[in-house]
C-alpha positions as CSV (number, residue, x, y, z in Angstrom):
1,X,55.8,0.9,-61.1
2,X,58.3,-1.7,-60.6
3,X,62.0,-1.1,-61.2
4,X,64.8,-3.1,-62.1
5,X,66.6,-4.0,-58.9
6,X,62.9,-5.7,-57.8
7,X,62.6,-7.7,-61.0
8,X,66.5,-9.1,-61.0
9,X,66.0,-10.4,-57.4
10,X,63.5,-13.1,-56.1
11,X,59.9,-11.5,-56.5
12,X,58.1,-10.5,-53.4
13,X,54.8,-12.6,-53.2
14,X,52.7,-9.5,-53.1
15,X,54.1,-8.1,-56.4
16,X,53.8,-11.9,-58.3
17,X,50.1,-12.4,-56.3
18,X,49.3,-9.0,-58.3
19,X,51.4,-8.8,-61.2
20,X,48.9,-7.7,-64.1
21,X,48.2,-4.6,-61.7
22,X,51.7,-3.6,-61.9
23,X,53.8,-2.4,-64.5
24,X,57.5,-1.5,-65.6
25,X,59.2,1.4,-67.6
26,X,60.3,0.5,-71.1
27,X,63.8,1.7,-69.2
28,X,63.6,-1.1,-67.2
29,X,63.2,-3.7,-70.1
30,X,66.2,-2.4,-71.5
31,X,68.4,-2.8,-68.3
32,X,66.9,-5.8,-67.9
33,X,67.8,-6.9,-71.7
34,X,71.6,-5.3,-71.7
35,X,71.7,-7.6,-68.0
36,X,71.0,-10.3,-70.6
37,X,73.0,-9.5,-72.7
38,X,76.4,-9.1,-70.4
39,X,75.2,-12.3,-69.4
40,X,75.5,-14.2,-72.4
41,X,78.9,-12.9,-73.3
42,X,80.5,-14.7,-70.2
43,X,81.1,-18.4,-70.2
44,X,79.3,-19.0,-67.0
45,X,76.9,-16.8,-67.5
46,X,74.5,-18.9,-70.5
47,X,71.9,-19.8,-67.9
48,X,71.7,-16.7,-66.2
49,X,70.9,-15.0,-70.1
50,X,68.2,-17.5,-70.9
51,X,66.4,-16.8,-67.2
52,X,66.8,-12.9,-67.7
53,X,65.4,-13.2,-71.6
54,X,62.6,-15.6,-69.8
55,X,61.6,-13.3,-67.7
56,X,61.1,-10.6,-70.5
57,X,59.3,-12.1,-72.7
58,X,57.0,-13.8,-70.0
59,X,56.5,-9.8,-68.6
60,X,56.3,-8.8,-72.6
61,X,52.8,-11.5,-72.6
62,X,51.3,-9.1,-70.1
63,X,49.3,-6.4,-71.8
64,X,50.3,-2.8,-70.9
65,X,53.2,-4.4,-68.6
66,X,56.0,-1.9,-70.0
67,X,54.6,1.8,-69.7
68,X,56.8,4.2,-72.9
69,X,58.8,6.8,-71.6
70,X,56.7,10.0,-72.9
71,X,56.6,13.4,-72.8
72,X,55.0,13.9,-69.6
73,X,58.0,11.8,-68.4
74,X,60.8,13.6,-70.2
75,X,58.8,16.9,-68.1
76,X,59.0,15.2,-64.6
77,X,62.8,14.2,-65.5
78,X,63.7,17.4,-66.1
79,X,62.2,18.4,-62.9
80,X,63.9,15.9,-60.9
81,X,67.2,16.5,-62.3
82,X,67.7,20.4,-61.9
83,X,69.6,19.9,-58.7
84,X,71.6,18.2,-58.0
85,X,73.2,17.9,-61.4
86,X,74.3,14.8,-60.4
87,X,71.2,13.6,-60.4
88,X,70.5,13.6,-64.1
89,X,73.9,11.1,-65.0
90,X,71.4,7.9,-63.7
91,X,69.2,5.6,-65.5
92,X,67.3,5.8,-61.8
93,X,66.5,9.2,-62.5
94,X,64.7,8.3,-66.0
95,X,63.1,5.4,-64.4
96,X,61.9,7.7,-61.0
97,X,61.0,10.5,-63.3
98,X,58.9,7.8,-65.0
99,X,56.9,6.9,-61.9
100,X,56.7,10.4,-61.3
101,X,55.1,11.6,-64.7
102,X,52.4,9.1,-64.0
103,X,51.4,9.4,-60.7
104,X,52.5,5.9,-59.5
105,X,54.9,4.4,-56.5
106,X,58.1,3.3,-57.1
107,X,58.8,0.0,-56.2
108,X,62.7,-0.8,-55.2
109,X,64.9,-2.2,-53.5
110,X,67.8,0.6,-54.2
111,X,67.6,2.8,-51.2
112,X,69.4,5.2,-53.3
113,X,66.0,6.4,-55.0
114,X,65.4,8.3,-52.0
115,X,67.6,11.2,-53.4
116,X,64.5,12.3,-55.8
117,X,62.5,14.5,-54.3
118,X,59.0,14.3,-54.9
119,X,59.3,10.6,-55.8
120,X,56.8,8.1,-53.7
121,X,58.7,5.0,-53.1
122,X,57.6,1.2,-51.6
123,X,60.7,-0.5,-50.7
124,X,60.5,-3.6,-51.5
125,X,61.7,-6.4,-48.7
């Protein structure tokens, strides 16, 4: 499962040679569509909207891309979010707990995933 801070960045070969095996949470979309929107609210910013929105709706084409958020991944968040209770005040947690629920790697470039235990992660370079 790819998260956010791999998508916003330039994409590792390995993940765009093998894109239609990976996948995305519907939490990702929407960070990466509120990033869109933030965007297109600053004057500089236009260019930066149209890319992000690109992006989505070229990832949107690919069936099965963006995985729901279910019940088995409301379970897992709980879960990874008992302790700390700090834990459970990130999108990160949803998006881990995600990965989590369905057996899959987390793909990232935010180092600070490692504070879910029980969470495989691939750090992407």
């Amino acid at each position: 499962m790819i998260d956010t801070s791999v998508l916003i960045g330039a994409l590792p070969d390995q993940i765009v040679d093998a894109i239609e095996d990976h996948g995305a949470s519907h939490i990702v979309r929407g960070e990466l569509l509120r990033g869109a929107e933030r965007f297109a609210l600053q004057p500089d910013g236009r260019e930066l909207a149209r890319v992000r929105a690109q992006l989505v709706s070229a990832l949107d084409e690919l069936r099965a891309f963006w995985r729901p958020f279910d019940g088995a991944a409301s379970t897992a968040y709980a879960s990874l979010t008992a302790t700390p209770p700090s834990a459970a005040r990130s999108k990160d947690a949803l998006i881990a707990a995600h990965a989590v629920s369905l057996g899959v790697p987390l793909i990232t470039a935010d180092r600070g995933f490692t504070r879910f235990t029980g969470l495989e992660i691939i750090f992407a370079e």
